[in-house]
C-alpha positions in Angstrom: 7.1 -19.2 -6.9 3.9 -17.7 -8.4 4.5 -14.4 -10.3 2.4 -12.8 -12.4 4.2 -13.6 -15.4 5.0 -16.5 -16.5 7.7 -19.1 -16.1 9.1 -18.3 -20.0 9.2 -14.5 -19.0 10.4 -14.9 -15.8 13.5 -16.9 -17.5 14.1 -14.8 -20.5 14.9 -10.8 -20.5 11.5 -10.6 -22.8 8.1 -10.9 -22.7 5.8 -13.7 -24.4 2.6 -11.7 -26.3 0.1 -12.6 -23.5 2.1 -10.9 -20.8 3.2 -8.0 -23.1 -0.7 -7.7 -23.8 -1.2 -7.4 -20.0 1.6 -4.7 -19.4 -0.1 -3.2 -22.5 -3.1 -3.1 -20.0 -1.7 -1.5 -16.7 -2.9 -4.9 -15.4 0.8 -5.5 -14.4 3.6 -3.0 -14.3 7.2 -2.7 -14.9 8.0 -3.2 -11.4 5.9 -6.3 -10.7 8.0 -8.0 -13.6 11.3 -6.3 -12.3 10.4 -7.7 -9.1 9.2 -11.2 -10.1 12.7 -11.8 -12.2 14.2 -10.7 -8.9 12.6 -13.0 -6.4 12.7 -16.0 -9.1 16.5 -15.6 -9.3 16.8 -15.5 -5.3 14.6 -18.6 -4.9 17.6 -20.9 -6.3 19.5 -19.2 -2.6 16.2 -19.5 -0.9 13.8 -22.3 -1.1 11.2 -21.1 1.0 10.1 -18.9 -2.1 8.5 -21.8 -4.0 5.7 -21.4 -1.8 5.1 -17.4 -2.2 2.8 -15.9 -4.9 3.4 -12.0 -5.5 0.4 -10.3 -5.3 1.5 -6.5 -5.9 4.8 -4.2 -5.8 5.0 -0.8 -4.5 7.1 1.9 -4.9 7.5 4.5 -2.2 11.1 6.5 -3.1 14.1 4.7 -3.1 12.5 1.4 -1.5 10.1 -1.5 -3.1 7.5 -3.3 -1.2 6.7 -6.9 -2.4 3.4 -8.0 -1.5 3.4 -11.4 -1.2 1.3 -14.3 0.2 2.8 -17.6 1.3 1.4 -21.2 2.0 3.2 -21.0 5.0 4.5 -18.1 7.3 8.2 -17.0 6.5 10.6 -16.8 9.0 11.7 -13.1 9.7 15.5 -14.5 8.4 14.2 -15.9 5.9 12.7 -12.3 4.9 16.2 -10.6 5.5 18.1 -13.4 3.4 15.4 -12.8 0.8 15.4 -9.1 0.9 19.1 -8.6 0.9 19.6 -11.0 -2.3 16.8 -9.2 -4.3 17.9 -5.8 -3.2 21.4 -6.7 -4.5 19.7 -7.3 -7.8 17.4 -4.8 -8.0 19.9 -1.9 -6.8 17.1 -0.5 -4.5 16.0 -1.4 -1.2 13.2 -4.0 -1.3 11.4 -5.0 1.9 9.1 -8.4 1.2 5.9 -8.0 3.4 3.3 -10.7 3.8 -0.2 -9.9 2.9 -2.2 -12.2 5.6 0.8 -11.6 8.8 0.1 -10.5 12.1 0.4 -6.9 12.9 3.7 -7.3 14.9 5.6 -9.8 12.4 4.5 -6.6 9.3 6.1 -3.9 11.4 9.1 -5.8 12.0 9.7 -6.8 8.6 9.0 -3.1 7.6 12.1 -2.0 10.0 14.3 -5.0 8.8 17.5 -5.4 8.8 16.6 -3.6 12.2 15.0 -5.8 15.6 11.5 -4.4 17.0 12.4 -5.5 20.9 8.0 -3.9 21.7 5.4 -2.3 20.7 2.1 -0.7 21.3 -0.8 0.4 20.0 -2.4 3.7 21.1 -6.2 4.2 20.2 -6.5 8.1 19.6 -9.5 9.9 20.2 -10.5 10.6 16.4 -10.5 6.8 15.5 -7.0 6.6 14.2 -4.0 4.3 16.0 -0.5 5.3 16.8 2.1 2.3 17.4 5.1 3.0 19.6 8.7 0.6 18.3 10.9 -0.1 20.5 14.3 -1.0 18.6 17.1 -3.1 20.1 19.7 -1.0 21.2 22.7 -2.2 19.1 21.3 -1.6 16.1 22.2 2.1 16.6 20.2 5.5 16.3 17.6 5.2 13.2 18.1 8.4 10.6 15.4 10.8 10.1 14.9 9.6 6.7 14.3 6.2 7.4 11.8 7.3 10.2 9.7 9.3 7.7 10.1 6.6 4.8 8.9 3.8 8.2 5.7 6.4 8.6 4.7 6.2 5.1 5.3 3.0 4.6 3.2 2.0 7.9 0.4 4.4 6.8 -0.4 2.8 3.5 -0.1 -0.9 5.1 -1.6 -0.8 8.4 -3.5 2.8 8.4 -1.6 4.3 11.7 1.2 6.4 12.4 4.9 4.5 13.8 7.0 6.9 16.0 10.3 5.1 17.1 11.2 5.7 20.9 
């Protein structure tokens, strides 16, 4: 896995003076090395990881996205396996999101653990797009919260507004 920090810091709880100097910086954050311990530790469970790089983290609330790019395209259990080790770690929800995916492979791993069974896109008027989920039925009734959180985490990814049918 490629993190920005490096393999020494990624091992050990502290940081080596070059990657201190960069945190010193704001050209990496907290969270990007929180992250980066994380992922490193899951990628003994997970192999697939050796290939990812982490590009940015996010924080919106209570959840962490993980921007990451991979030499070759996760599988979505791959991403749930992933995301439910790290988020075990982290003690937050953390939702791994490939940078270069298809539209339909981002939204589903933004509603993961959750299955996306369709969706559409709706061109509006004023420029902007609206996509309509459709959810598989036995995953139960989505709470309002997580709708909202879904919203502003599609917003800031794909510029459009997610309503859950």
């Amino acid at each position: 896995m490629k993190a920005p920090i490096c393999q020494f810091c990624l091992e050990s709880e502290i940081l080596c003076s070059k990657d201190q100097a960069r945190l010193d910086a704001s050209q990496i954050t907290k969270l990007d090395i929180e992250v980066s311990r994380q992922l490193y530790k899951s990628g003994r469970a997970v192999h697939t990881l050796e290939s990812v790089e982490l590009f940015r983290t996010e924080e919106l609330g209570d959840t962490v996205l993980a921007i990451v790019e991979s030499q070759r395209p996760l599988a979505i259990d791959e991403v749930e396996k992933i995301n439910r080790n790290a988020s075990a770690g982290l003690h937050r929800d953390l939702k791994l999101i490939e940078l270069k995916a298809p539209q339909n492979k981002i939204l589903q791993e933004l509603v993961l653990p959750k299955r996306v069974v369709s969706h559409s896109s709706l061109w509006l008027p004023d420029g902007s797009r609206y996509i309509r989920l459709r959810l598989s039925e036995g995953d139960g009734t989505p709470k309002p919260s997580f709708l909202s959180k879904l919203n502003q985490l599609s917003k800031g990814l794909l510029d459009s507004e997610v309503v859950i049918e």
